[in-house]
C-alpha positions in Angstrom: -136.4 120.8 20.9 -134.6 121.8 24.3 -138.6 123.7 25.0 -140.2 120.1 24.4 -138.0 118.0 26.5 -138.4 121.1 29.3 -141.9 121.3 28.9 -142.6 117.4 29.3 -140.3 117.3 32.2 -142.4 120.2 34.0 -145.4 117.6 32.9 -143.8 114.7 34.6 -143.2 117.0 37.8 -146.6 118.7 37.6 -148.2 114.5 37.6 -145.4 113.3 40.8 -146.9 116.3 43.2 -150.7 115.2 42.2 -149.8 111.7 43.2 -147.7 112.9 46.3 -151.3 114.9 47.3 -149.5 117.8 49.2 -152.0 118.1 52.2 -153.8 121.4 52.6 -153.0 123.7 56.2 -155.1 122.9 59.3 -157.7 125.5 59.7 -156.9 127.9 62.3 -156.5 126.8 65.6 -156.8 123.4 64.6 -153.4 120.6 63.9 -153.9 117.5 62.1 -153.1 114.4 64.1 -152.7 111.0 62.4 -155.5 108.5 62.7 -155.1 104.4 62.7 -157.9 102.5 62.2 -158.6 98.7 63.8 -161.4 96.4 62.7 -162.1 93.4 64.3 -164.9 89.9 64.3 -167.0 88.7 67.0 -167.5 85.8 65.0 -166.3 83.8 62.1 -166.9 84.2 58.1 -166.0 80.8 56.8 -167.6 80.8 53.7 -165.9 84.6 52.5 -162.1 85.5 51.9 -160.6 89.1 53.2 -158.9 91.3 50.9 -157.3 94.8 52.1 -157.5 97.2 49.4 -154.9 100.7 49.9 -154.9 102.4 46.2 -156.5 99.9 44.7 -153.9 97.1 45.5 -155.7 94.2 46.8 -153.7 92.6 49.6 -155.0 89.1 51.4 -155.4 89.2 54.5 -156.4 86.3 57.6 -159.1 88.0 59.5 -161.7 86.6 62.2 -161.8 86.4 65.9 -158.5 87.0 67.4 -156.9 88.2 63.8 -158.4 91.7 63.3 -156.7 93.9 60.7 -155.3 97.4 60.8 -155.1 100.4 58.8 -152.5 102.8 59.4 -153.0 106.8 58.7 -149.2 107.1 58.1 -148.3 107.4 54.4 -151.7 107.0 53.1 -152.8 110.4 51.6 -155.4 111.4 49.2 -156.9 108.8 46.4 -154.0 106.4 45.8 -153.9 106.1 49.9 -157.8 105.3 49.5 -158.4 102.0 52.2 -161.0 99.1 51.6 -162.0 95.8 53.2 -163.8 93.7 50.7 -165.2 90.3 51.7 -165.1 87.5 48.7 -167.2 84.2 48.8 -164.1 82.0 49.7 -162.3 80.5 46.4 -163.0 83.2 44.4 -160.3 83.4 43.1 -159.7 80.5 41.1 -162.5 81.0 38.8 -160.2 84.0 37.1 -157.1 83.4 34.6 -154.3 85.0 37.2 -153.8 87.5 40.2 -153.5 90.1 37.8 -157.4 89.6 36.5 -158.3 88.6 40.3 -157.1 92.3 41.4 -158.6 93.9 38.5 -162.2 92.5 39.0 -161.8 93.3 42.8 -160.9 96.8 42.4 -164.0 97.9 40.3 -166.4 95.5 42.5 -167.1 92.8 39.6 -166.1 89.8 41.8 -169.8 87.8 42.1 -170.8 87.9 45.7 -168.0 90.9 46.1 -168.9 93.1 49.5 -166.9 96.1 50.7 -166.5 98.8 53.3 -168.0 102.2 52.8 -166.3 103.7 56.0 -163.6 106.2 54.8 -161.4 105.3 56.8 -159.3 108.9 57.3 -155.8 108.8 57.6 -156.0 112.3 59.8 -158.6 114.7 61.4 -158.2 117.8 62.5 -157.9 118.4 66.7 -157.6 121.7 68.9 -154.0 123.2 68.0 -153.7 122.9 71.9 -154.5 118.9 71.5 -151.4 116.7 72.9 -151.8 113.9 70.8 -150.2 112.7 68.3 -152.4 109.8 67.6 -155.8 109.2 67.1 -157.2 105.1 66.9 -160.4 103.7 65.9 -161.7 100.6 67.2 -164.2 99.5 64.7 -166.5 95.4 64.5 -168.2 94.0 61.9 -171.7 94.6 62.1 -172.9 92.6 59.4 -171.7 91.4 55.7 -174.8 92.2 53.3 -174.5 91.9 49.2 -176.0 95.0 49.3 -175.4 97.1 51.7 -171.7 95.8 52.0 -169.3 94.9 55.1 -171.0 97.0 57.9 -168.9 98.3 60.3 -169.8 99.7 64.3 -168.0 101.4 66.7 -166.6 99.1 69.2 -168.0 100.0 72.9 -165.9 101.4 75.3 -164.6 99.0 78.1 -167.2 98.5 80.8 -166.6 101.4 83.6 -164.5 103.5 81.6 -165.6 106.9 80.8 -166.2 108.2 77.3 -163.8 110.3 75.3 -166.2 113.1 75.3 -166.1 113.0 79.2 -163.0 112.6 79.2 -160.8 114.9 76.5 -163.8 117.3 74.7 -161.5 117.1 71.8 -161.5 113.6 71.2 -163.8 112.0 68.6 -166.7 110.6 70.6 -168.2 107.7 68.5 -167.2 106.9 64.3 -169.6 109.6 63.1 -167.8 112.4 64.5 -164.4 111.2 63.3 -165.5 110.7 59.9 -167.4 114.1 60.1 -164.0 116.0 60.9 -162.1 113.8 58.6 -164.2 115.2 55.5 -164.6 118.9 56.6 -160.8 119.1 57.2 -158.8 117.2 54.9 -160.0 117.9 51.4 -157.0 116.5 49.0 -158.8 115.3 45.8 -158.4 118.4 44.2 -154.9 118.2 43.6 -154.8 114.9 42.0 -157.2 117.1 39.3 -155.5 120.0 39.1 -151.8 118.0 38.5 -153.2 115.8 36.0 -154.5 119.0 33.8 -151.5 120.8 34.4 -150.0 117.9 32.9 -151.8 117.7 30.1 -151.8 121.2 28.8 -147.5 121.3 29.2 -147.7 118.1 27.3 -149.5 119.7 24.2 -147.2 122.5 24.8 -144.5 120.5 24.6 -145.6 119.3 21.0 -146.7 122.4 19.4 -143.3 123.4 20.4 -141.3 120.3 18.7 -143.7 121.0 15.6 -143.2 124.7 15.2 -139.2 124.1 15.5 -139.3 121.6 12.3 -137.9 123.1 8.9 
């Protein structure tokens, strides 16, 4: 019985590091700096309601011109760290039961009319090891909200006169593309959600061979 209860424990332990998503090294050379991620509005969207989504938690939030929202790299790894902006045809809400069937139907994209990001949204990329920084922001605008082609996002222009960040630091990201281009060849982490959750299950049938096997 003591081998069960140790096995199911190791399960438990083996399913809390998955979720934690210990992040892999930097490659060499390289250091991973934190990333925070800004979208704004250059115009209204009356007619649609704003939900942030981090893990699948749908959170409401006021957005427009002069209310942009924020995404913060820090303690947001791997999938259950996973960031979304959906847009809603305003009152959307009321046609379900509760929050609880509101947040369901918005994380698997049933909400009629639903629209989301498809911009990752990195919480880190990887920079020169040599690379001062500490922290890396993206200044990102709604292009367009489309039912198909979801909330489109752009890189927000640099200030008139002020010279690029290629020109300027050759190690920092120069438009979204790169960003999100050194964001997915650098910080693989889905693996380990995989690997934890198999792990778990083969201690767990372990664990009850083991209780059957000790019965009279």
């Amino acid at each position: 019985m003591r081998c069960a209860v140790f096995a199911f424990a190791l399960g438990l332990l083996t399913v809390a590091a998955a979720r934690a998503d210990i992040p892999v090294p930097p490659p060499p050379g390289k250091k991973f700096v934190r990333v925070d991620h800004t979208i704004t509005a250059d115009k209204a969207y009356p007619d649609h309601e704003f939900y942030l989504l981090i893990g699948g938690t749908p959170k409401k939030v006021d957005f427009g011109p002069g209310a942009p929202v924020k995404i913060e790299g820090n303690r947001r790894n791997g999938p259950f760290g996973a960031a979304k902006l959906v847009a809603v045809p305003k009152g959307a809400a009321t046609k379900y039961a509760d929050e609880k069937e509101f947040a369901a139907a918005l994380k698997t994209g049933k909400v009629e009319g639903q629209a989301a990001t498809k911009h990752p949204f990195p919480n880190s990329v990887a920079v020169n090891a040599k690379d001062e920084r500490k922290l890396l922001t993206e200044a990102l605008v709604i292009d367009k909200i489309d039912a198909k082609e979801g909330i489109v996002l752009k890189a927000v222009p640099p200030p008139a006169g002020s010279p690029s960040p290629a020109k300027s630091d050759k190690n920092a990201p120069a438009d979204e593309s790169e960003l999100t281009d050194e964001a997915t060849a650098y910080t693989p982490r889905g693996g380990a959600v995989i690997a934890g959750l198999a792990g778990a299950l083969a201690l767990a049938f372990a664990g009850l061979w083991l209780v059957r096997r000790s019965r009279p």
